[in-house]
N, C-alpha and C positions, 0 to 999 in steps of 0.2 A: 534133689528129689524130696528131702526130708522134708524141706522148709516149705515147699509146693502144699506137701501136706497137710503139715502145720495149719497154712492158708488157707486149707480149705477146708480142716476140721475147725477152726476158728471162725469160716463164715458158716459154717453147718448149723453152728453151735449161736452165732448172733440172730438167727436166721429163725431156728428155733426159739429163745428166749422174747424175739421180737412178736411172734404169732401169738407165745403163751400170752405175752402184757395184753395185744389185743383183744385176743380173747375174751378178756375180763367184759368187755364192751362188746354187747352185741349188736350187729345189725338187723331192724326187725323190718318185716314186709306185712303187706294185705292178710298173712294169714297168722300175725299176730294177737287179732283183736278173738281169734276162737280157741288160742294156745296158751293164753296169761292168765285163765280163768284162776287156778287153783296157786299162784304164786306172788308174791310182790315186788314192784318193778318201778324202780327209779327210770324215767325216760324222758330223754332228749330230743324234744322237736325240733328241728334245723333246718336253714336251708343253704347248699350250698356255695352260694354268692354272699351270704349275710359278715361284714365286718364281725359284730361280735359274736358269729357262731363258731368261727375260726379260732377266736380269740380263746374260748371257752373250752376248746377239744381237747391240747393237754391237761387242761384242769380234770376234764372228762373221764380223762384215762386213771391221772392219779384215783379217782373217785372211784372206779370201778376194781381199781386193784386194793383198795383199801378195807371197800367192804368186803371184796372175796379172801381177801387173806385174814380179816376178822373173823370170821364167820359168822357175817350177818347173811340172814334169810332175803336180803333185798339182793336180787337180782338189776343188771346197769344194763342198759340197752340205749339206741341212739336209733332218731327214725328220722329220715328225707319228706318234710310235709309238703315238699313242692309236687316230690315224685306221688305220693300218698294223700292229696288233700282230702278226698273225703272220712278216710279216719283218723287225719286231722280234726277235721274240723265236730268230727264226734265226742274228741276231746276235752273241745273246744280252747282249739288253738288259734289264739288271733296275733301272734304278734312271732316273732326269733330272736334268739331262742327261746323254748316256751319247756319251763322245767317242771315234771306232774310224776307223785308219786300213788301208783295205781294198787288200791288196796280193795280186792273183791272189786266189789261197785262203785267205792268210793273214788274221787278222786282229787289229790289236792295239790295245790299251787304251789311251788318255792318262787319265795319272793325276797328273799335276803342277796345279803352278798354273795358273791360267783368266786368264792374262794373251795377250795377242798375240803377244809375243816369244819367251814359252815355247812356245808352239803349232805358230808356224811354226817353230821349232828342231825339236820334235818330228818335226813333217811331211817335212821337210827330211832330218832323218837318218834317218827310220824307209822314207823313199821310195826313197834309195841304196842301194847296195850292203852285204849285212850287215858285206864286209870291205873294208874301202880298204887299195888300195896307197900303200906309202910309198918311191917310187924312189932317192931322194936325199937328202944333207944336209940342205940347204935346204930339201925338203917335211918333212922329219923335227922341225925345230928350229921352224921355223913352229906347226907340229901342237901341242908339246909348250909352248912361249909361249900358244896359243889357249887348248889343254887343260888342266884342273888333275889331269885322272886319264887315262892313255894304257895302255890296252893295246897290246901287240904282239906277234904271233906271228913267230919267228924261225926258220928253218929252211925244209926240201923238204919234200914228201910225205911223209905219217905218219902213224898210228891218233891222234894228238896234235893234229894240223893238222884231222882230221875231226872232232872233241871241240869244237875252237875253234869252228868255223864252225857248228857245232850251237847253243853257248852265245851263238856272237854271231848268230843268227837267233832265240834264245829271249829273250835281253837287250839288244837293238839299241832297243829304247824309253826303256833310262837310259842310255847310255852309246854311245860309237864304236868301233870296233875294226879292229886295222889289220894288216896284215904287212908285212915288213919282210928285206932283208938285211942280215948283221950290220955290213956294211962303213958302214954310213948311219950308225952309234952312235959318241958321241964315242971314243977310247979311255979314258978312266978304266973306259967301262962292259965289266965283263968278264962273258961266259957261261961255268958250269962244264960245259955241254953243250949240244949241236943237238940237236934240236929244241928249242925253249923258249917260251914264253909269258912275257912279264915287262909288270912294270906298272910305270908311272913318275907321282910324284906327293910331293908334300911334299918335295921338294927330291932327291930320293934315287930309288930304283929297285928293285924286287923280281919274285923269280924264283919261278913255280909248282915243286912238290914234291910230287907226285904220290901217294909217300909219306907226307908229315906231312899235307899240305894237304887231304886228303880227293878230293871231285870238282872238276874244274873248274868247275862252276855254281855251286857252293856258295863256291869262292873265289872270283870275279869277283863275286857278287853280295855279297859282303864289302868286299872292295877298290872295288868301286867308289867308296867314300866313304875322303876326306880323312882325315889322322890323327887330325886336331881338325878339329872345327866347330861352326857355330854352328845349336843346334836350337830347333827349332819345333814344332809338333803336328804337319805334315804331314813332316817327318824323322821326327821318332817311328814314323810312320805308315811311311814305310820301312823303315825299321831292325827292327820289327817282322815283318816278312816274313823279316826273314834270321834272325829267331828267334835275334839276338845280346843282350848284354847292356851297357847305354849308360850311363855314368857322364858327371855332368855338374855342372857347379856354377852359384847362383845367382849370378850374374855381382857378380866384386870383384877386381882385378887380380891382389892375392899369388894367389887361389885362382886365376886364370887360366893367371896364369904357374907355376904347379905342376903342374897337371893336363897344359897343353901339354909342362911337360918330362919327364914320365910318360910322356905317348903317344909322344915320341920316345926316349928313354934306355932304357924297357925295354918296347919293342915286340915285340920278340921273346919276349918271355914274355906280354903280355897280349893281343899282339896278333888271336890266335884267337875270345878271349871279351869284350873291351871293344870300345867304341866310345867317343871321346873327346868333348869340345864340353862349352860353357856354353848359356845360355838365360838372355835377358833377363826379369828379375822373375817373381813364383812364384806367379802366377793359376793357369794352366796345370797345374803342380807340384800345386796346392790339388786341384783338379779332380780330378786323374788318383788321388792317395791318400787324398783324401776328410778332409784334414787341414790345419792350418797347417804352414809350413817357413818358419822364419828368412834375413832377407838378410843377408850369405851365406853359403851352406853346402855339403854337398857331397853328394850323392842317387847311389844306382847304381837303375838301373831293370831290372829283367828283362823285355824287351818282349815274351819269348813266354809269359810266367802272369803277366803285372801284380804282380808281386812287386816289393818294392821294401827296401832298405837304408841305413839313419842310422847314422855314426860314434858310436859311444858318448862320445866326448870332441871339442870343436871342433880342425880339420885346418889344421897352422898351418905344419908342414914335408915334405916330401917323403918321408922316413921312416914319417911318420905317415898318410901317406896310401898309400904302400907297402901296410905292415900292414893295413893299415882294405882295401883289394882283394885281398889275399893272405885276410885272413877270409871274403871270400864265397865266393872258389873254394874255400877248403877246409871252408867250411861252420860254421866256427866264428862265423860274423858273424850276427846276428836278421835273421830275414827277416818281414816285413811284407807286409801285404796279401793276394794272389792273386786267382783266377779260381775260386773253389770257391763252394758253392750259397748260403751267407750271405750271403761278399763282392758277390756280385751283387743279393740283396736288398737290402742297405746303399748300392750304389750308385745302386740306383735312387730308393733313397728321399734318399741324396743329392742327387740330382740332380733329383727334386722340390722339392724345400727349395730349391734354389739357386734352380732356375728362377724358384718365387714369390719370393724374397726379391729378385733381379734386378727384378721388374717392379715390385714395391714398392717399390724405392728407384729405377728410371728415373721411374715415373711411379706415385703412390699412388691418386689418382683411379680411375685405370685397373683397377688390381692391387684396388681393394674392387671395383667394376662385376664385374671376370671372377670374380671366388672370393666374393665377398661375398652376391651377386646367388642364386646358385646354392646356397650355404649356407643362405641365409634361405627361398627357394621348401622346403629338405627339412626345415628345423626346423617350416614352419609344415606341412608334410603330415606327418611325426611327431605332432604337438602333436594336430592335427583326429584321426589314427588312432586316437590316446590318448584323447582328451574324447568320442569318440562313442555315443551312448544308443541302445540296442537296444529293439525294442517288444518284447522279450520280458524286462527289465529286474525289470518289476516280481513278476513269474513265481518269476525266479531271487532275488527277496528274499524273495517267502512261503516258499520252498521253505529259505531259508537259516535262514527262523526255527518252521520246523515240525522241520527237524533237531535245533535245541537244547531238545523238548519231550520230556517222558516220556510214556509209551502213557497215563495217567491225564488228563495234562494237556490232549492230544489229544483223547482222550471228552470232557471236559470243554466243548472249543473247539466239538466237532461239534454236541456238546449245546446249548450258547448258539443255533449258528447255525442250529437245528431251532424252537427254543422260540419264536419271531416266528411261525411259521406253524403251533403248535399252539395259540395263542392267539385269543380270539376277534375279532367286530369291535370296532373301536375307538367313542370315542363318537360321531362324529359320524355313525356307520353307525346307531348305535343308535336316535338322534335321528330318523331320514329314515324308521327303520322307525315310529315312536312316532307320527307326524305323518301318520295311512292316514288314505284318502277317505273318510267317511261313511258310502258307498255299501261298500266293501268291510266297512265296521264292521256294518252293517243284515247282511249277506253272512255275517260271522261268526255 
């Protein structure tokens, strides 16, 4: 009886702890969109059938229990946009899962990785303030130890300070933004005027220029990334957006360490049009130009028309790889690839080819079942369309051999097939006449 007990105060007890985790995640309906006004809410478009929305759910859950037991103000919630499409689609949800942290009116995209830690970072920053203050040393130095990329707006009231705070409410989803007096910066750091924006990162520090630098959106969303780094398809996938141009090498130290003292030594000249970084091994590289590339070597990518750039000779000294990006900007270097109407056909047949060749070598069995199956069902209805006999068959062969006859031979034919019936009875007609009754003979 005890243990009975036991049993059942222990599922009582998972039963309850299981509801609280839930919890954390709410399920929202139709009358969500009149009940979120005054709060902010990380939310999850889904749809029930989606591979990666399934995928995503325990991540979901971690996420929701992280910020509730932080105590952050963002609220986790999860919504069915199949069941819900029209405020879905008020959202402006096109795709599963579709991750929007709803702030007032605002509403913005997470587009990073589908980890927990990235999530609630996101949540986190996107729920504060678009600008944090920086009062002191001490908050200053901490910041810049956490951060590897620090904006800061420095100065009073200005048409400058209003630009800022526009950009850091339009780019508060990758980055933090801060203001600051100048008195908080070590002294080596000097400003050649107030008001200022400066960014600090890779060991060093830079000042907008309103003049060279174009708009502020346009440079933050530059600056935000590191002089060097390390890429991936989903950096690609950034760097893309800023419609820059990303040079990178298949990862081998000399080339490492070349390209690193590139992005520092003369930054000020490539600074505007490159983006620096390696990338582990050349799957990715193959993919994207639809080709082999040797390890290692050195690629510039154009990530706004998929263009792309090979050293005429291997890149052995800094010189050399100098020249080899001084050729693209001035045009003298081959450009490869694009976004024009062939390249896309090519790609996609590319990326057919890959796919079956992928599932032929995961698994072959498989890979004849899906293509094999399907091929053999259209050869054998070809084959049947081909070998089928018409009752009208034998029609079209008198007719093919009355074509190759002359008008004599013709008569001729018609003649034969008259002469059977202008001929008299045959004998055994003649016979049955020969053989009368008696009585009709006496009659004659």
């Amino acid at each position: 009886m005890a243990e009975v007990k036991a049993s059942l105060f222990c599922g009582v007890v998972a039963a309850v702890l299981s509801s609280a985790v839930f919890a954390f995640v709410e399920d929202l309906d139709d009358t969500f969109k009149d009940t979120r006004v005054n709060d902010i809410w990380l939310v999850d478009f889904y749809a029930p059938w989606c591979g990666y929305c399934k995928k995503l759910e325990p991540v979901w859950h971690d996420v929701g229990v992280e910020l509730k037991t932080s105590g952050s103000p963002v609220r986790v919630g999860k919504m069915d946009a199949t069941a819900y499409s029209g405020m879905a689609s008020e959202f402006g949800v096109r795709g599963y899962p579709t991750i929007k942290l709803l702030k007032g009116d605002l509403a913005y995209n997470y587009k990073g990785p589908r980890t927990k830690d990235d999530i609630v970072e996101f949540a986190n920053r996107v729920a504060g303030p678009a600008v944090r203050a920086l009062p002191s040393k001490q908050m200053f130095e901490h910041m810049l130890k956490r951060h590897d990329v620090l904006f800061v707006y420095v100065g009073g009231e200005s048409p400058l300070k209003e630009k800022y705070n526009d950009v850091a409410s339009e780019l508060i989803v990758y980055t933090y933004f801060f203001s600051a007096p100048e008195e908080v910066f070590p002294e080596s750091v000097t400003l050649p005027e107030l008001p200022a924006v400066v960014v600090f990162k890779d060991g060093g520090y830079f000042t907008y220029d309103e003049y060279e630098d174009a708009s502020l959106s346009s440079w933050v969303n530059k600056e935000r990334f590191q002089g060097y780094l390390q890429i991936d398809g989903f950096t690609l996938y950034e760097l893309g957006e800023t419609g820059g141009v990303c040079i990178n090498s298949l990862l081998q130290n000399l080339l490492k360490t070349l390209i690193q003292r590139v992005a520092k030594e003369y930054r000020e000249l490539f600074n505007r049009d490159f983006q620096f970084g390696h990338m582990d091994g050349n799957d990715y590289i193959n993919s994207l130009i639809m080709g082999e590339v040797t390890v290692p070597s050195v690629i510039i990518l154009n990530t706004s028309n998929e263009q792309y750039f090979l050293p005429s000779e291997p890149i052995e000294t800094m010189e050399q790889l100098v020249q080899f990006i001084n050729g693209v900007l001035n045009g003298s270097a081959q450009a490869y690839g694009g976004d024009g109407f062939i390249q896309r056909i090519k790609r996609v047949a590319f990326d057919a080819r890959s796919t079956i060749m992928s599932v032929f070598r995961s698994s072959p069995l498989l890979g004849c079942f899906l293509f094999g199956l399907p091929l053999g069902v259209i050869s054998l209805m070809c084959y049947g369309i081909c070998t089928a006999e018409s009752d009208d068959g034998s029609d079209d062969i008198d007719a093919h051999k009355r074509e190759g006859l002359t008008d004599e031979e013709e008569e001729e034919e018609e003649e034969c097939q008259r002469t059977p019936e202008l001929e008299g009875p045959d004998e055994d007609e003649e016979d049955e006449a020969g053989e009368k009754d008696p009585d009709e003979k006496k009659t004659d």
